[in-house]
C-alpha positions as CSV (number, residue, x, y, z in Angstrom):
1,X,18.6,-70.8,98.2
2,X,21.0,-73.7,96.7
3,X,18.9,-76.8,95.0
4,X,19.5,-79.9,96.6
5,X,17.4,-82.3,94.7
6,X,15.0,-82.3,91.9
7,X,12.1,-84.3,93.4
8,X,9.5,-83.7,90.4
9,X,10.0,-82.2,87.0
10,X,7.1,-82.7,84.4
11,X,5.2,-80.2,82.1
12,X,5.7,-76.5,83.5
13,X,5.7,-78.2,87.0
14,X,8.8,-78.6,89.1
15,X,9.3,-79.4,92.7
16,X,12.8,-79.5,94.0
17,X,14.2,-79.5,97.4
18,X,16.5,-76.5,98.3
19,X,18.5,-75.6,101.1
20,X,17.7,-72.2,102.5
21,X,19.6,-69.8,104.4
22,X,17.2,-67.5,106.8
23,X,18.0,-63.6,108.0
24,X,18.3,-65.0,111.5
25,X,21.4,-67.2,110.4
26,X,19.4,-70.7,110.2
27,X,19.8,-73.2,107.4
28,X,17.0,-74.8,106.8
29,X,15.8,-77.8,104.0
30,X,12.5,-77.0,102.4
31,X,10.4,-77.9,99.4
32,X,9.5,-75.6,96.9
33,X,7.4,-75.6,94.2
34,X,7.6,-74.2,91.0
35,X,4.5,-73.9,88.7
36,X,5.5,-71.6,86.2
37,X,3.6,-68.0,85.6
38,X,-0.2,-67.3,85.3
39,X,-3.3,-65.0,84.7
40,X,-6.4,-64.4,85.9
41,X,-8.7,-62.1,84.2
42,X,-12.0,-60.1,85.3
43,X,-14.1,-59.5,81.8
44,X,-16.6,-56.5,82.7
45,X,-19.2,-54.8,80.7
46,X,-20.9,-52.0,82.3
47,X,-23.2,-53.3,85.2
48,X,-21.8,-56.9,85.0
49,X,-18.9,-59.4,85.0
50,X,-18.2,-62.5,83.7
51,X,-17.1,-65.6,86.6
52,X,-16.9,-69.5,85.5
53,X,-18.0,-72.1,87.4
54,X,-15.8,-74.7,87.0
55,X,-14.6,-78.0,88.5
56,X,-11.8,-78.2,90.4
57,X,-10.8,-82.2,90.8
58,X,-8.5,-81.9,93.8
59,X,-11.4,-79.9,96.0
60,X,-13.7,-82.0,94.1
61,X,-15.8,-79.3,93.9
62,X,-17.7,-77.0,91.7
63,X,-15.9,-72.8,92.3
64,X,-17.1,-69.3,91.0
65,X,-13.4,-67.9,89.6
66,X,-11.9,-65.5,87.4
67,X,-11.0,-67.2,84.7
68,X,-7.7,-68.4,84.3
69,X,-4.5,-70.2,83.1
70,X,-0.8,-70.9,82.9
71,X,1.7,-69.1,80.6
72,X,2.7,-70.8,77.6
73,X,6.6,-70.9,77.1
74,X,7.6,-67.9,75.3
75,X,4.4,-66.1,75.9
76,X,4.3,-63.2,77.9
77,X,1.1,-62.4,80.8
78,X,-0.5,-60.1,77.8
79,X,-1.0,-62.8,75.4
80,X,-1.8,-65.5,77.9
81,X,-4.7,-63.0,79.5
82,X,-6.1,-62.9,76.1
83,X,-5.7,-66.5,75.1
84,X,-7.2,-67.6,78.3
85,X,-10.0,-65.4,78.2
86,X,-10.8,-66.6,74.8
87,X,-10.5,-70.0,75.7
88,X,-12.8,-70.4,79.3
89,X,-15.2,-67.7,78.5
90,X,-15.6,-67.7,74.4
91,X,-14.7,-63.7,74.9
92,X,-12.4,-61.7,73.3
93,X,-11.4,-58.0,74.7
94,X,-10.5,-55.0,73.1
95,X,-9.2,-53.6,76.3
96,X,-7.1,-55.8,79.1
97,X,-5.7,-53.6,81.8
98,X,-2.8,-54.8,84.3
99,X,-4.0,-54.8,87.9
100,X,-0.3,-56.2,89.2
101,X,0.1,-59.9,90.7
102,X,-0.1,-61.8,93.3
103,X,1.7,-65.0,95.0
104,X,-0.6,-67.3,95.5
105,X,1.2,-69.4,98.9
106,X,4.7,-68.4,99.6
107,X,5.2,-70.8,101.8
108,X,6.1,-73.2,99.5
109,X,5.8,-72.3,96.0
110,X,7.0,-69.4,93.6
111,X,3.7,-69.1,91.4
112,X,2.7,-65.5,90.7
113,X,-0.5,-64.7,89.3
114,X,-0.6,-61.8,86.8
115,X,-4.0,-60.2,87.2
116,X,-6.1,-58.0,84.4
117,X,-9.5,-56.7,84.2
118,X,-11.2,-56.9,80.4
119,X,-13.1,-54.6,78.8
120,X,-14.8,-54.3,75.4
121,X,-15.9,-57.7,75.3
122,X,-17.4,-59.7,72.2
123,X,-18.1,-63.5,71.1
124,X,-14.7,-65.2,69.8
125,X,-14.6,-67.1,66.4
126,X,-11.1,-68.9,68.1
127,X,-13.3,-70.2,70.8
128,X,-12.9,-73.6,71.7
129,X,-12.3,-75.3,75.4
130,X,-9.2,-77.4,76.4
131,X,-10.4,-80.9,76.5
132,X,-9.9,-81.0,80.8
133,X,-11.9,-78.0,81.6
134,X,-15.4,-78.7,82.7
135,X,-16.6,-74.9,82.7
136,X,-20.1,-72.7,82.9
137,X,-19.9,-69.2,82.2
138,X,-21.8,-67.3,84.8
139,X,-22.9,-63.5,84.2
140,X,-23.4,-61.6,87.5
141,X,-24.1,-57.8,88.4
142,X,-21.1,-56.2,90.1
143,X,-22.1,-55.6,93.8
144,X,-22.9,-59.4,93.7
145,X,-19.9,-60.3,93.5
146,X,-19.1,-59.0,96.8
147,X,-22.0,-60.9,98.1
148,X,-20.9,-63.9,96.7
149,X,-17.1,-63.2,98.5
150,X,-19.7,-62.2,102.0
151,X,-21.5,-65.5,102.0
152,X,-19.0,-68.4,100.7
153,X,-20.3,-68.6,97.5
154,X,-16.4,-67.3,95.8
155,X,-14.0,-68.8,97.8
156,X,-11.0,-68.6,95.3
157,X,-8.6,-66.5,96.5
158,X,-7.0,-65.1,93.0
159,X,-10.7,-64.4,92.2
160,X,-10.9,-62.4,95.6
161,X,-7.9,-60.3,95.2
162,X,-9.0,-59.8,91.3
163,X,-12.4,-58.4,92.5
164,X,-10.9,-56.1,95.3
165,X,-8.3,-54.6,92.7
166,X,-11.3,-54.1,90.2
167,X,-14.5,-53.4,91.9
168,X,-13.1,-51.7,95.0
């Protein structure tokens, strides 16, 4: 892949347009966009886990997801997963455990998702919410959750991998 032209560069967000050279011997321009790493968590206690409702401005609509977030420069998936907890859910963990990653679309972008399930929860004194993040935290039993994914009521997909990597 050779970079032809940076279209958008802004925050962790890039979008450039690459020239890229298929197995079958095509050369083909494309898009691609680059958003930088991220995390999505899964806090559990023993017959429950935790899921925010949260606003999502370009669906303009109200989703049930893991929560979430987007690495900081210099921090590793670890620290994010605990800093992100902390921030949308008011949780801290004693006990994050890796679950692997995802892409998320790699048709056209890079982003990887790093996902963890959290254990040993308890309240936060570093809570506080970033200013754009209109958020409910929502307790629900664990064989709900698969109901939820059943009926439409989760539709996230990084929430929907999360569950079938924890709750399996």
């Amino acid at each position: 892949m050779k970079k032809i032209d940076d279209i958008y560069s802004g925050g962790r967000m890039k979008v450039e347009k690459v020239e890229v050279d298929l197995p079958g011997g095509i050369t083909l321009e494309r898009i691609v966009v680059k958003p930088g790493g991220a995390v999505a968590i899964l806090p559990m206690d023993n017959e429950y886990c935790y899921l925010i409702k949260q606003y999502r401005y370009p669906i303009d609509e109200y989703i049930y997801e893991a929560p979430a977030g987007t690495m900081n420069e210099g921090e590793n998936p670890e620290e994010t997963a605990h800093r992100e907890l902390i921030e949308e859910t008011g949780f801290k963990c004693e006990e994050l455990v890796p679950k692997g990653y995802i892409y998320t679309t790699p048709g056209f972008t890079n982003e990887r998702i790093f996902l963890y399930e959290a254990y040993s929860l308890s309240p936060s004194d570093e809570f506080q919410k970033d200013d754009d993040e209109v958020i409910e935290v929502v307790k629900v039993k664990k064989p709900e959750v698969f109901e939820m994914i059943e009926d439409g009521r989760i539709v996230d997909a990084k929430t929907i991998c999360l569950v079938f990597k924890c709750l399996r």
